[in-house]
N, C-alpha and C positions, 0 to 999 in steps of 0.2 A: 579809866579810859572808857568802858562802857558806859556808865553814868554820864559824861560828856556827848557820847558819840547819840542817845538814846534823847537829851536833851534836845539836840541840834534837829534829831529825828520830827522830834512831837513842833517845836517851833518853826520848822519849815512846813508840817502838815498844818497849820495852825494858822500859817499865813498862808500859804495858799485858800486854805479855806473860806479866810476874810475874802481875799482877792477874787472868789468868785463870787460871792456873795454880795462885791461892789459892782460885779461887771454885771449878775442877774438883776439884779434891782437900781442897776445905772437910769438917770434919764431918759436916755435916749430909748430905753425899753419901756418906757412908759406908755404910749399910747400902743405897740403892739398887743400889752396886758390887758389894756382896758376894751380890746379891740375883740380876744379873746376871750374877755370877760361874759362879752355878750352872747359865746356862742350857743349855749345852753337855753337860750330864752328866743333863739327863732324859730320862723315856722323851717319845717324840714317842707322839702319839694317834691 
């Protein structure tokens, strides 16, 4: 029973995992990235 219940553990943490890692690197986050990319390289004020 442990053995099962331990499997189900790691495969749910495992897909979650993925799932964020489609939602941080989704499209639609793409130009915010590249947007903060820059921020390092301006002039400060």
């Amino acid at each position: 029973m442990h053995e099962n219940a331990y499997f189900i553990y790691i495969a749910i943490l495992v897909a979650l995992f993925i799932g964020v890692l489609f939602w941080a690197f989704g499209k639609k986050r793409k130009k915010r990235f590249e947007k903060d990319a820059e921020i390092p390289f301006q002039d400060k004020q």
